[in-house]
CHARMM internal coordinates of N, CA and C (Angstrom, degrees):
IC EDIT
DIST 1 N 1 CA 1.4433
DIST 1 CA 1 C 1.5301
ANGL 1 N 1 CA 1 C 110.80
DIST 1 C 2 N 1.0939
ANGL 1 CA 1 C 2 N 111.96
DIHE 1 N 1 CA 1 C 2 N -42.14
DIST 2 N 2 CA 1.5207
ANGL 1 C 2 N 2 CA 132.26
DIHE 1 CA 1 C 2 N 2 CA 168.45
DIST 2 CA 2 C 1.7328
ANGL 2 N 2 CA 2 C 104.54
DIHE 1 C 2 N 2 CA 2 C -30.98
DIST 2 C 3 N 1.2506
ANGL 2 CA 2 C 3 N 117.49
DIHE 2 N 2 CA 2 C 3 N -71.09
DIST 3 N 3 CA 1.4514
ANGL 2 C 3 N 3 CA 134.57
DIHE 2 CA 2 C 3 N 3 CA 172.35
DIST 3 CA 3 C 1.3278
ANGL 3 N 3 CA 3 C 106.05
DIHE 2 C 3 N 3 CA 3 C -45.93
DIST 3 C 4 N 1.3836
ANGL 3 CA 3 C 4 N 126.51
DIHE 3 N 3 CA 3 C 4 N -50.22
DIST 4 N 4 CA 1.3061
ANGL 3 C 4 N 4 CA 109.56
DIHE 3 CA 3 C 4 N 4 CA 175.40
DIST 4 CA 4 C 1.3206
ANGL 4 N 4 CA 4 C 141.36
DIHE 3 C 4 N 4 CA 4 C -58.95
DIST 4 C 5 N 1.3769
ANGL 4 CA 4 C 5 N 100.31
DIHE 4 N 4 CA 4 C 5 N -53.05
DIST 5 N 5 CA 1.8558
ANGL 4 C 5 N 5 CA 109.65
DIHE 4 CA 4 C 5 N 5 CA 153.68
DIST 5 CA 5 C 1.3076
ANGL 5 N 5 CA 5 C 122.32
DIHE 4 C 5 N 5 CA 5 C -54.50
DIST 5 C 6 N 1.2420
ANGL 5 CA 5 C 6 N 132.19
DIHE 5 N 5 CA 5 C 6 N -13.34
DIST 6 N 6 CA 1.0366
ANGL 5 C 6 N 6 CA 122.26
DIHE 5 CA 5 C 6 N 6 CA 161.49
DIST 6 CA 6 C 1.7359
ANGL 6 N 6 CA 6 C 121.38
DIHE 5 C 6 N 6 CA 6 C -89.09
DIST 6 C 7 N 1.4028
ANGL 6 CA 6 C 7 N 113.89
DIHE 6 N 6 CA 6 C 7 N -28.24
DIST 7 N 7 CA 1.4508
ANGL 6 C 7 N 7 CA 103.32
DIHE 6 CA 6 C 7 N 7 CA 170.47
DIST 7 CA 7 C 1.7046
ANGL 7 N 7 CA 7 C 108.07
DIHE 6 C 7 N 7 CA 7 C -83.52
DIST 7 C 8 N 1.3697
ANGL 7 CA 7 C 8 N 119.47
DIHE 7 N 7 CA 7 C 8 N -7.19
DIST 8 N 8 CA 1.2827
ANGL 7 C 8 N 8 CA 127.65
DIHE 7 CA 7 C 8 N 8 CA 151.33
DIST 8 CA 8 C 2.1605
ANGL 8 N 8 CA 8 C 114.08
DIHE 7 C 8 N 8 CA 8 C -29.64
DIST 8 C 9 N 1.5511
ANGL 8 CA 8 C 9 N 71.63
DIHE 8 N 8 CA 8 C 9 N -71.07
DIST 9 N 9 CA 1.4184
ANGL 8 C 9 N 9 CA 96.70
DIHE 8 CA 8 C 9 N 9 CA -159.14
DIST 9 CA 9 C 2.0276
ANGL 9 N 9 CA 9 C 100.38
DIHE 8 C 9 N 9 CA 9 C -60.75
DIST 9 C 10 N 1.3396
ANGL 9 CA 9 C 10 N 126.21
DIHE 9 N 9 CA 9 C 10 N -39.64
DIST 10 N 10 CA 0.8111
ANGL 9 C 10 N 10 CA 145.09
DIHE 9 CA 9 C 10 N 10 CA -160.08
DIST 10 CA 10 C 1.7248
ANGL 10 N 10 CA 10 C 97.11
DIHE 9 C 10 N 10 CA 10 C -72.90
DIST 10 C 11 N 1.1132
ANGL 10 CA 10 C 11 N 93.95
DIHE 10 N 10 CA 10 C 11 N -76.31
DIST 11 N 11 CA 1.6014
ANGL 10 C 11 N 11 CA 113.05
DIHE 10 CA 10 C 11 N 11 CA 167.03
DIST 11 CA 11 C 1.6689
ANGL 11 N 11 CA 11 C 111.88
DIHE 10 C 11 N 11 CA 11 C -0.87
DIST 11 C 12 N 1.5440
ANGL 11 CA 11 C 12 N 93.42
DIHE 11 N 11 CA 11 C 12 N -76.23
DIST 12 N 12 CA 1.7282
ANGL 11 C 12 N 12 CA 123.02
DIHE 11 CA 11 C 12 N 12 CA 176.63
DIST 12 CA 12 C 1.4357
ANGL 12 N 12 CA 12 C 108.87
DIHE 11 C 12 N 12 CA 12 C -40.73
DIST 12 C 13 N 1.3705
ANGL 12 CA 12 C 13 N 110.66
DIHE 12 N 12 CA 12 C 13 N -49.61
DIST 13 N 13 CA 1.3151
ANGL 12 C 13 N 13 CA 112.80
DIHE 12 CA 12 C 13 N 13 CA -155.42
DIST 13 CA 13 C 2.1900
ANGL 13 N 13 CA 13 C 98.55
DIHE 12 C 13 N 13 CA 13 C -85.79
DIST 13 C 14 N 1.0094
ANGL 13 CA 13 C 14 N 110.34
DIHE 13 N 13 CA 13 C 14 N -24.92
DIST 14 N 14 CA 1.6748
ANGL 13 C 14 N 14 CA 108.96
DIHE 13 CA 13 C 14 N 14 CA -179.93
DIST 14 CA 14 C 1.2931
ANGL 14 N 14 CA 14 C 104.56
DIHE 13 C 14 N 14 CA 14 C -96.56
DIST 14 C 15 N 1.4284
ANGL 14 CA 14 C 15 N 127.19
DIHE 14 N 14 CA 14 C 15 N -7.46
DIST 15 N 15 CA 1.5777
ANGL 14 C 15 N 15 CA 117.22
DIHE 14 CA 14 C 15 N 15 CA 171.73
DIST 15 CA 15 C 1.5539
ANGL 15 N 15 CA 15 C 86.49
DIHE 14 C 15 N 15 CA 15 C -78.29
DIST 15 C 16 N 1.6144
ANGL 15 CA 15 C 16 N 119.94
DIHE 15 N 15 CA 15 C 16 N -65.13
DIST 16 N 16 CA 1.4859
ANGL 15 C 16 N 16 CA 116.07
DIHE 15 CA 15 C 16 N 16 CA -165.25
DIST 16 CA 16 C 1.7947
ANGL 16 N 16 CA 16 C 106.67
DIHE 15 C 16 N 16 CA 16 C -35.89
DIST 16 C 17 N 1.2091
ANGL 16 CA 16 C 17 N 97.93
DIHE 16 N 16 CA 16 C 17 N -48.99
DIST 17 N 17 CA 1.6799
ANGL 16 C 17 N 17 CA 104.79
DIHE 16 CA 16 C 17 N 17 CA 176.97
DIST 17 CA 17 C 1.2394
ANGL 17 N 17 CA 17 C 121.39
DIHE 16 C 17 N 17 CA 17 C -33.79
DIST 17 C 18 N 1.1802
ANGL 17 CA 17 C 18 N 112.57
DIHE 17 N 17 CA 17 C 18 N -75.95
DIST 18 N 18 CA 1.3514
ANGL 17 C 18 N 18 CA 142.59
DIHE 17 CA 17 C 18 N 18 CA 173.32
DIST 18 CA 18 C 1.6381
ANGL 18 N 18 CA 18 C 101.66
DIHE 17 C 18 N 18 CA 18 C -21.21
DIST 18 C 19 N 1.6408
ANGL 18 CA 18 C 19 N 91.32
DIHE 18 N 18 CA 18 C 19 N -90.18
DIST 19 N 19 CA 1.4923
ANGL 18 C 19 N 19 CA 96.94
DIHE 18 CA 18 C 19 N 19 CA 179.75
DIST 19 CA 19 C 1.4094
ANGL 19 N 19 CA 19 C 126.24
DIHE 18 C 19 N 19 CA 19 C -48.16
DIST 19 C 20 N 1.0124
ANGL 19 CA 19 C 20 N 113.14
DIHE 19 N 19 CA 19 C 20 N -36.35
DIST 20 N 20 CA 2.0441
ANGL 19 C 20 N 20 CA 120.72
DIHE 19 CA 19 C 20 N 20 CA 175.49
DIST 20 CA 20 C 1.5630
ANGL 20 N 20 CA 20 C 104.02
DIHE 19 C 20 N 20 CA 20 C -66.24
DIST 20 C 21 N 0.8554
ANGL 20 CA 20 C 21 N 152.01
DIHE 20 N 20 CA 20 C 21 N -84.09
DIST 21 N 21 CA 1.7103
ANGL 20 C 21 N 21 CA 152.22
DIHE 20 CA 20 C 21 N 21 CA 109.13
DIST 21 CA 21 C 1.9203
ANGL 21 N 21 CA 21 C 89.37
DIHE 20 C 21 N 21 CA 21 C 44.12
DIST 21 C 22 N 1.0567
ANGL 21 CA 21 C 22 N 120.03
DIHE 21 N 21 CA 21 C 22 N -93.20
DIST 22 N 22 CA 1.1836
ANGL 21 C 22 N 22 CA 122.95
DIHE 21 CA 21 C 22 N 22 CA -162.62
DIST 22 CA 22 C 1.8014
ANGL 22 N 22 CA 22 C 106.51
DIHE 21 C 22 N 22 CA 22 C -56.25
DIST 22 C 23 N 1.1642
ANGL 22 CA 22 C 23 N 115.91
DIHE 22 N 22 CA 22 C 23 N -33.39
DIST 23 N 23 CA 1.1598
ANGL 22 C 23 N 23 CA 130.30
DIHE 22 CA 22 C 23 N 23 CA -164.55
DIST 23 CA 23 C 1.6453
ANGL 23 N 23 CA 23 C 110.66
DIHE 22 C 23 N 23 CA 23 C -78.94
DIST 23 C 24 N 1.1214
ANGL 23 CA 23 C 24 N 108.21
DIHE 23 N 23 CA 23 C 24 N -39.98
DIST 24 N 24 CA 1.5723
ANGL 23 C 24 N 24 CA 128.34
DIHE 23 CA 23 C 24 N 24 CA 168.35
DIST 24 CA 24 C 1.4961
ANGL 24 N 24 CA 24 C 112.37
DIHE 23 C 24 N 24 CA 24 C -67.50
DIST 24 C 25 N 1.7317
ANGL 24 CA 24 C 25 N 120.67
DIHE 24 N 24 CA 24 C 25 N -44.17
DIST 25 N 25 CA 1.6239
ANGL 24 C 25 N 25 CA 108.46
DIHE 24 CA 24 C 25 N 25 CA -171.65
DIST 25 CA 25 C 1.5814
ANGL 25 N 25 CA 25 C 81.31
DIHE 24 C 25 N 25 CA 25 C -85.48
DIST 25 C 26 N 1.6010
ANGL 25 CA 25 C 26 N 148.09
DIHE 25 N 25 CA 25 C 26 N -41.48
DIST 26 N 26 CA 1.3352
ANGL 25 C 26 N 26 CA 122.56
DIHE 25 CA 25 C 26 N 26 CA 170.00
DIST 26 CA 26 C 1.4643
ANGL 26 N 26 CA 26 C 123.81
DIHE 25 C 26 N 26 CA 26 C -8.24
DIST 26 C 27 N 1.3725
ANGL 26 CA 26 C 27 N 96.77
DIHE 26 N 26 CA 26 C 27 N -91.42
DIST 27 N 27 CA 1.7072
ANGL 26 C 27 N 27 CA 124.79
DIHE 26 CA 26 C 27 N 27 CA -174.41
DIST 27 CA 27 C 1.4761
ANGL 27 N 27 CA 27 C 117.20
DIHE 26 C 27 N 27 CA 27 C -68.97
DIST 27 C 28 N 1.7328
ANGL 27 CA 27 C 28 N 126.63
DIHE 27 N 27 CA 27 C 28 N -13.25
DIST 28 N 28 CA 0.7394
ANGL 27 C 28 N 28 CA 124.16
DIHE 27 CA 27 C 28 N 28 CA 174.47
DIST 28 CA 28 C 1.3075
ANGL 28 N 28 CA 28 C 133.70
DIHE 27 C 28 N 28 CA 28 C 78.60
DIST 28 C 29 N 1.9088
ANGL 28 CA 28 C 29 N 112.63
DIHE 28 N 28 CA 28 C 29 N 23.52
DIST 29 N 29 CA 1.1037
ANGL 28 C 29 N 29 CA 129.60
DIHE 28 CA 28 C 29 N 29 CA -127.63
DIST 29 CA 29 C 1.6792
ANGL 29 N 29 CA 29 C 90.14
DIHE 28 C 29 N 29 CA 29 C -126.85
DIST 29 C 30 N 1.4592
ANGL 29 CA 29 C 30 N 133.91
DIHE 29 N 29 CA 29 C 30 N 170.42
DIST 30 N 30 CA 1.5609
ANGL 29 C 30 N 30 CA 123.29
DIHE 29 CA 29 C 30 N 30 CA 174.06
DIST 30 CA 30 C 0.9498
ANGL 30 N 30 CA 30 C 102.71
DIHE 29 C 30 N 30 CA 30 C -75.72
DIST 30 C 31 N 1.8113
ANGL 30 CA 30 C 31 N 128.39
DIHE 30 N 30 CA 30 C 31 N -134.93
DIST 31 N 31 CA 1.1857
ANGL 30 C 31 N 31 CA 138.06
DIHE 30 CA 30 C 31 N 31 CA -151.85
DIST 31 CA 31 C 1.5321
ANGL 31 N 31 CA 31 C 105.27
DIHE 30 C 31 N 31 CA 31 C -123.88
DIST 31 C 32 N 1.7891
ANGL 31 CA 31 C 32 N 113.42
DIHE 31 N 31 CA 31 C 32 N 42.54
DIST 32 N 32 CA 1.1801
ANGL 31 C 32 N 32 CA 145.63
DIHE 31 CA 31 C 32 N 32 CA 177.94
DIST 32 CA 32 C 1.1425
ANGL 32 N 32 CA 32 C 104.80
DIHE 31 C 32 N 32 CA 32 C -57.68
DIST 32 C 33 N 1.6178
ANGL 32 CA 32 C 33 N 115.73
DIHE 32 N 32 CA 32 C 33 N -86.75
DIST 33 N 33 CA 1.7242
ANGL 32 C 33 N 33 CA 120.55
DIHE 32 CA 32 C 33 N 33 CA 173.66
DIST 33 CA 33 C 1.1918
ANGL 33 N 33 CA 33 C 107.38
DIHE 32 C 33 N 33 CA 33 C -34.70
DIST 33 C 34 N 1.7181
ANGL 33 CA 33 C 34 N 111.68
DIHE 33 N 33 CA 33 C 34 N -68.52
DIST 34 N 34 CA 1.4079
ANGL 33 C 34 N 34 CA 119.50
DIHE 33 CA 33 C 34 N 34 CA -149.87
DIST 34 CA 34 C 1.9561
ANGL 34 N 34 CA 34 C 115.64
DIHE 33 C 34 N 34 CA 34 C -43.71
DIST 34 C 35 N 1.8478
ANGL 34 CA 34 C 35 N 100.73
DIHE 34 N 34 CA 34 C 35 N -56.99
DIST 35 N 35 CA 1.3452
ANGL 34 C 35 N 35 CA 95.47
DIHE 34 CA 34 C 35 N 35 CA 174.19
DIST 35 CA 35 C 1.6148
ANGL 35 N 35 CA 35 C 108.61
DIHE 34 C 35 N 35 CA 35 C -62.48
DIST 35 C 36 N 1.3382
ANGL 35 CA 35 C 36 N 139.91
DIHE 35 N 35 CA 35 C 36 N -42.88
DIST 36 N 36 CA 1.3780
ANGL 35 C 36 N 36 CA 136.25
DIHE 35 CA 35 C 36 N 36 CA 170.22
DIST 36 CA 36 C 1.0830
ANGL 36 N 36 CA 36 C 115.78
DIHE 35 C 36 N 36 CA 36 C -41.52
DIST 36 C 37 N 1.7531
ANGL 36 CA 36 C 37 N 146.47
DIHE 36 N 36 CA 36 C 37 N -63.06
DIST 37 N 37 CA 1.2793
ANGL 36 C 37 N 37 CA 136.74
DIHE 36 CA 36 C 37 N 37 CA -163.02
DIST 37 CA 37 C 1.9827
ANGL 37 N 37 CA 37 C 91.82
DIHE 36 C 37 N 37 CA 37 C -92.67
DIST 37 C 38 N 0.9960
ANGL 37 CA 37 C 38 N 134.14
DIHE 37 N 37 CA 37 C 38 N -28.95
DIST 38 N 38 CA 1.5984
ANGL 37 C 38 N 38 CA 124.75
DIHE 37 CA 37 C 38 N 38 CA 159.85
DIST 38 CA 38 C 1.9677
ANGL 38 N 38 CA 38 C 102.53
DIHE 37 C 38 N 38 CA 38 C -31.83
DIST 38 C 39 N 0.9888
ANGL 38 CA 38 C 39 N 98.88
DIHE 38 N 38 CA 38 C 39 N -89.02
DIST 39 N 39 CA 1.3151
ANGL 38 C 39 N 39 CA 111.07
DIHE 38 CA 38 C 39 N 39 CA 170.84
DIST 39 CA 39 C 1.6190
ANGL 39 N 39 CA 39 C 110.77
DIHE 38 C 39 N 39 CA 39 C -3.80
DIST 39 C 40 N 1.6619
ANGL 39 CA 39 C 40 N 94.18
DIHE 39 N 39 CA 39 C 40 N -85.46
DIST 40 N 40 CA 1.7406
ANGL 39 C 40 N 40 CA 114.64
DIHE 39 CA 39 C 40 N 40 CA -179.55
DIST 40 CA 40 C 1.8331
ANGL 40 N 40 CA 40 C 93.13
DIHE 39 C 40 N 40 CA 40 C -48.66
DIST 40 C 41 N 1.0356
ANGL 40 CA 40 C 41 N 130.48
DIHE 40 N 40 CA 40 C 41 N -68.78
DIST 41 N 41 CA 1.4396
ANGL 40 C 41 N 41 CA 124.15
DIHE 40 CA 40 C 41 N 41 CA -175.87
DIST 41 CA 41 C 1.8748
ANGL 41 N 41 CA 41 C 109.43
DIHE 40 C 41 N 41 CA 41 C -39.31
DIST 41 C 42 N 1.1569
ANGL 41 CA 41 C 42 N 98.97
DIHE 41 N 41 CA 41 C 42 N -24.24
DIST 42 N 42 CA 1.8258
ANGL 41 C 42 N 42 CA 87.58
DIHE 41 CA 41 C 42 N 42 CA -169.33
DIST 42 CA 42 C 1.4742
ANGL 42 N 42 CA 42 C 104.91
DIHE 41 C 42 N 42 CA 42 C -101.92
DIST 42 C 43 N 1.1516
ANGL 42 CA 42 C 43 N 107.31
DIHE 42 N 42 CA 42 C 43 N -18.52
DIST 43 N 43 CA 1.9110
ANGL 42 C 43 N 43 CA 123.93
DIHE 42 CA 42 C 43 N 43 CA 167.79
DIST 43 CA 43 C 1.3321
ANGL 43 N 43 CA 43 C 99.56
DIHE 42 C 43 N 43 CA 43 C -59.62
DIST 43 C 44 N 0.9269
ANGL 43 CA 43 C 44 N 130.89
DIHE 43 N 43 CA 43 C 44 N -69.74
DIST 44 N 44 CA 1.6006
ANGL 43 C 44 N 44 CA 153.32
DIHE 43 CA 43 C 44 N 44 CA 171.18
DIST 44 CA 44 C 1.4023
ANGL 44 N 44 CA 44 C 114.39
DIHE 43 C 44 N 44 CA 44 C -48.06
DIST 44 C 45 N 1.2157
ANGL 44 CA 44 C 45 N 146.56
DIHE 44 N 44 CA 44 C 45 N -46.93
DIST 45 N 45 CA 1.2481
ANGL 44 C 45 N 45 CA 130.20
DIHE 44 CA 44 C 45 N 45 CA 112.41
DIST 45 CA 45 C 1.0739
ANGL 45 N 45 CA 45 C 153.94
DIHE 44 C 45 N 45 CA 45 C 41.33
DIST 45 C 46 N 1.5359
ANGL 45 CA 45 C 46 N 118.77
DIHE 45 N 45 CA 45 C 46 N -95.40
DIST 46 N 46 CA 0.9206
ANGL 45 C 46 N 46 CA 158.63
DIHE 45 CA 45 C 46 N 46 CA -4.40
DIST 46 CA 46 C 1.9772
ANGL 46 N 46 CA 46 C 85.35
DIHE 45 C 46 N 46 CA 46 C 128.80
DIST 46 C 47 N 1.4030
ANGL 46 CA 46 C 47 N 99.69
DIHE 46 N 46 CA 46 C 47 N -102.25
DIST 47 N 47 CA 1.2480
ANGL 46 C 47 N 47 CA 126.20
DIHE 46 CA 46 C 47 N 47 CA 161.19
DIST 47 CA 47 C 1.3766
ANGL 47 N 47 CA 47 C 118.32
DIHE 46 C 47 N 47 CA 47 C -22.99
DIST 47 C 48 N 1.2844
ANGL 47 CA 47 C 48 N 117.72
DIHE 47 N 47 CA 47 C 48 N -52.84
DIST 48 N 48 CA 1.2077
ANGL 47 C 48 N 48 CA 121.54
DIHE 47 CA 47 C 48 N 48 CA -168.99
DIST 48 CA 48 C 1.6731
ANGL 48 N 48 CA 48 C 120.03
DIHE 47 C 48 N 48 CA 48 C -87.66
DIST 48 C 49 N 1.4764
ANGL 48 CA 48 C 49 N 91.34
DIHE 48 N 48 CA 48 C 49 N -37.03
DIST 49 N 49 CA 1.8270
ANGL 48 C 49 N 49 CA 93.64
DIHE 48 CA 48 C 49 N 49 CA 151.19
DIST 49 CA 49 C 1.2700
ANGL 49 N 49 CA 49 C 142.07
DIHE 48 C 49 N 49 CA 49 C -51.23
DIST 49 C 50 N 1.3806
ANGL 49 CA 49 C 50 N 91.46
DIHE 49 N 49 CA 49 C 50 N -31.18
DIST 50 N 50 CA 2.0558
ANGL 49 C 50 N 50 CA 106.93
DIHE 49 CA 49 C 50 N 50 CA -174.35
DIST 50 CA 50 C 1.6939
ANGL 50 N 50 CA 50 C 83.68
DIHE 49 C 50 N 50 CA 50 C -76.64
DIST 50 C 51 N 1.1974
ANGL 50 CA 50 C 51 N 131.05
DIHE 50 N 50 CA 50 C 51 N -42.41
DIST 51 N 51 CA 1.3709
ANGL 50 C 51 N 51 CA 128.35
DIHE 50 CA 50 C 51 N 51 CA -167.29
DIST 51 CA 51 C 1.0606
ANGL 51 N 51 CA 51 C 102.86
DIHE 50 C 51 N 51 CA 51 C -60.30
DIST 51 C 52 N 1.8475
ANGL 51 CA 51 C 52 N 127.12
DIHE 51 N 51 CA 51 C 52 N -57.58
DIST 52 N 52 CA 1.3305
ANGL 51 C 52 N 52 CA 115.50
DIHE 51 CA 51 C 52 N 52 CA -157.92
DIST 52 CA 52 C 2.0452
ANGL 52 N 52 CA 52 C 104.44
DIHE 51 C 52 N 52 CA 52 C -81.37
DIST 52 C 53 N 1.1482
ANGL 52 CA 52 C 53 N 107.18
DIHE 52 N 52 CA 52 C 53 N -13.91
DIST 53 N 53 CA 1.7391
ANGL 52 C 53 N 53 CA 120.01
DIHE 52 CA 52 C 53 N 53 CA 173.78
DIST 53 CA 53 C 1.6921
ANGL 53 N 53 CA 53 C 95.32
DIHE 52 C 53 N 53 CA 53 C -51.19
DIST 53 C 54 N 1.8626
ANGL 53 CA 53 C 54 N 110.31
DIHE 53 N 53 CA 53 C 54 N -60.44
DIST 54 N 54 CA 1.4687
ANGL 53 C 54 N 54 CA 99.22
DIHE 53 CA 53 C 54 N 54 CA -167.52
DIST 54 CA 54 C 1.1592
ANGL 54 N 54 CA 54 C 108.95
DIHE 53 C 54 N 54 CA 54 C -88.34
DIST 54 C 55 N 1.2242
ANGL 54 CA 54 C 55 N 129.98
DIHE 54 N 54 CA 54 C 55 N 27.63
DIST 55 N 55 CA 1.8136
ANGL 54 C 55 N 55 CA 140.04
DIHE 54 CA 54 C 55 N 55 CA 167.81
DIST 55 CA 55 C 1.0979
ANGL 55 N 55 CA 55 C 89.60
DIHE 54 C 55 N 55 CA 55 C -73.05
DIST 55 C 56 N 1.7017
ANGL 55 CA 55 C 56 N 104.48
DIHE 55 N 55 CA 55 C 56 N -74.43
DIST 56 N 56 CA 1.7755
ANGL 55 C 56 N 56 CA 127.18
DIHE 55 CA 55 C 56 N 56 CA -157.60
DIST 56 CA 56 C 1.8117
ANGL 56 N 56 CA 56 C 96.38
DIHE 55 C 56 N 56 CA 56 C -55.26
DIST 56 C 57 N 0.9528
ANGL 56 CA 56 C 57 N 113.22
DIHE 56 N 56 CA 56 C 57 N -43.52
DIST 57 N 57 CA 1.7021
ANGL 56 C 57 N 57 CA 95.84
DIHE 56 CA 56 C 57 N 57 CA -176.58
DIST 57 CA 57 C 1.3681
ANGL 57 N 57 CA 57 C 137.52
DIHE 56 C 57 N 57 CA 57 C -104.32
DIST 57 C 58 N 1.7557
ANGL 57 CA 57 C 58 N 94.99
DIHE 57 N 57 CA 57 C 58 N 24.05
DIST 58 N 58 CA 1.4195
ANGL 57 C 58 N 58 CA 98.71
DIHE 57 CA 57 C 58 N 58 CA 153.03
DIST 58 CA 58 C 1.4545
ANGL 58 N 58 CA 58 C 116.60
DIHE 57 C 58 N 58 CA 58 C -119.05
DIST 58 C 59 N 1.4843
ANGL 58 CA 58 C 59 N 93.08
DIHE 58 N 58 CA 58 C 59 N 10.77
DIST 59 N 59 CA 1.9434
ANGL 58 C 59 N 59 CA 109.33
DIHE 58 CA 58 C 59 N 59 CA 165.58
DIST 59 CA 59 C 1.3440
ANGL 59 N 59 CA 59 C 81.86
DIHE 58 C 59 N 59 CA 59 C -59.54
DIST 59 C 60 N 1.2677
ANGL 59 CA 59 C 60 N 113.06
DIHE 59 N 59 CA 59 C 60 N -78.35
DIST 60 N 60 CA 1.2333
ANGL 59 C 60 N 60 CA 120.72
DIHE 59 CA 59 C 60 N 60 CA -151.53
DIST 60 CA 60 C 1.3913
ANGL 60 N 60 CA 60 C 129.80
DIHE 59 C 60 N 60 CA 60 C -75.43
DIST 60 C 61 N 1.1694
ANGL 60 CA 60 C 61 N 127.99
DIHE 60 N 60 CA 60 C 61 N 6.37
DIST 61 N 61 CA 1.2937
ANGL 60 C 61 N 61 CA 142.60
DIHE 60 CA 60 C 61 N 61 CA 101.21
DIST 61 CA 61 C 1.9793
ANGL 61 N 61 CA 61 C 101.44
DIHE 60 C 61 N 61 CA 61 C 136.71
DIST 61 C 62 N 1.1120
ANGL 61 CA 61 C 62 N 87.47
DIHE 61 N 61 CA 61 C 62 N 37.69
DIST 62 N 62 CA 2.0419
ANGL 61 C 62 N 62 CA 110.51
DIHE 61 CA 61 C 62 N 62 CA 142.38
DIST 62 CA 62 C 1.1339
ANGL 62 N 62 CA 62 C 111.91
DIHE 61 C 62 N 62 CA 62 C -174.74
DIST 62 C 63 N 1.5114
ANGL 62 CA 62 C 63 N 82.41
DIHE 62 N 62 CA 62 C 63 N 144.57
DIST 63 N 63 CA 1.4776
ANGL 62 C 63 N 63 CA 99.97
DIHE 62 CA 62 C 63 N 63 CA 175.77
DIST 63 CA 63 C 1.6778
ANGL 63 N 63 CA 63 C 113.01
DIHE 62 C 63 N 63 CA 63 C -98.96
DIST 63 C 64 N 1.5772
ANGL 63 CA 63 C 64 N 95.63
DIHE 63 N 63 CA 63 C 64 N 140.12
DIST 64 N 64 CA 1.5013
ANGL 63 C 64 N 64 CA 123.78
DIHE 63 CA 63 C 64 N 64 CA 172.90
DIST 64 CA 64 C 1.2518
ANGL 64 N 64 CA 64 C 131.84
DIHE 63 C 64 N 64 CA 64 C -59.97
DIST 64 C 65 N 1.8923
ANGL 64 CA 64 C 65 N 97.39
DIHE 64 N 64 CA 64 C 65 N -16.36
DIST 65 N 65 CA 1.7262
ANGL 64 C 65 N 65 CA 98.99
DIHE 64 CA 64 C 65 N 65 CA 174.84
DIST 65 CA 65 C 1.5863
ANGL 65 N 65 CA 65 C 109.68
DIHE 64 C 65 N 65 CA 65 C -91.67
DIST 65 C 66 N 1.5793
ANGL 65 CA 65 C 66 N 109.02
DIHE 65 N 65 CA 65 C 66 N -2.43
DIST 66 N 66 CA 1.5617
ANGL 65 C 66 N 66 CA 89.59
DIHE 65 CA 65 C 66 N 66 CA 177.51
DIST 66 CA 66 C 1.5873
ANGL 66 N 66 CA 66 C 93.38
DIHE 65 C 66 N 66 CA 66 C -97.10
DIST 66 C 67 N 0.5929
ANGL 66 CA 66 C 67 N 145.18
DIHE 66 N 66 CA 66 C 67 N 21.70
DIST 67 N 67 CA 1.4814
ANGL 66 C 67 N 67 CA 118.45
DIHE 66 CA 66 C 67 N 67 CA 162.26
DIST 67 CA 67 C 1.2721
ANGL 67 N 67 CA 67 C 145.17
DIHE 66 C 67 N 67 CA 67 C -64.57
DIST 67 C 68 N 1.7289
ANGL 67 CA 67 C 68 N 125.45
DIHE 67 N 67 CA 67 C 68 N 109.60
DIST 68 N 68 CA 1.3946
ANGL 67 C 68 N 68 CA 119.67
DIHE 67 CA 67 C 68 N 68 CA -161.13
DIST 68 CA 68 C 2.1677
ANGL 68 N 68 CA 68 C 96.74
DIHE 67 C 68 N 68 CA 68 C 107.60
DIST 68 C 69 N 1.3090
ANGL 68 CA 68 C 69 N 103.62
DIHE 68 N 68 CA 68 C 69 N -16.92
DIST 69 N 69 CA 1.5833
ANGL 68 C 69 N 69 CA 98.38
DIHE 68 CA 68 C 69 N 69 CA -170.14
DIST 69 CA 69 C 1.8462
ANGL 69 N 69 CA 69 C 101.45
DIHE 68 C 69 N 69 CA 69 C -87.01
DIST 69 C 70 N 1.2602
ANGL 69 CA 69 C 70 N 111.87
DIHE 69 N 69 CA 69 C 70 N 117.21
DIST 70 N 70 CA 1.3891
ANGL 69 C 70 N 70 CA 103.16
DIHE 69 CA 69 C 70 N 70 CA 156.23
DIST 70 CA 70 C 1.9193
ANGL 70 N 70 CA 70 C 129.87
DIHE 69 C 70 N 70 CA 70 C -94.08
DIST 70 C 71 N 1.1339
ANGL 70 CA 70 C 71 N 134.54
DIHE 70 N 70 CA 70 C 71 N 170.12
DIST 71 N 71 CA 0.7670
ANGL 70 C 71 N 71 CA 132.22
DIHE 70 CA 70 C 71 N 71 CA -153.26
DIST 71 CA 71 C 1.7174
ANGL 71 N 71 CA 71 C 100.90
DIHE 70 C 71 N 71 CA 71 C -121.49
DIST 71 C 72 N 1.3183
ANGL 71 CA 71 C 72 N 127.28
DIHE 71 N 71 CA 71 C 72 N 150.48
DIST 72 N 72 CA 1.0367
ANGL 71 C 72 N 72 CA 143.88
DIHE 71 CA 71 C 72 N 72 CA -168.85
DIST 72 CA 72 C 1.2332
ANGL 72 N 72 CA 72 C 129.37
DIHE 71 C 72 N 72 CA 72 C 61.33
END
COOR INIT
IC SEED 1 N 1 CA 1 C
IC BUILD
């Protein structure tokens, strides 16, 4: 699972690339996009790890987002 969140995380960060990179020789612009959608790629990321974290721990039978939540 370990491996996954990490090509998760990886993932995020070379799409952001990609597109910022592409977006910059577009417009002709410096490394404006690139650090900007980098960013959004590692936010995103990021995001998607905490998701697959509270997958894995209600496999396993609690979940991490209630913690601190009481009920009624």
């Amino acid at each position: 699972m370990a491996w996954r969140m990490i090509v998760e995380l990886v993932t995020g960060l070379l799409i952001g690339f990609g597109i910022g990179y592409g977006l910059d020789r577009l417009f002709g612009t410096g490394p404006l996009f690139l650090v900007l959608f980098v960013l959004f790629g590692f936010a995103a990321g990021v995001n998607v790890m905490l998701r697959t974290a509270r997958e894995v721990g209600r496999q396993a039978g609690g979940d991490p987002g209630d913690e601190g939540k009481e009920e009624g």
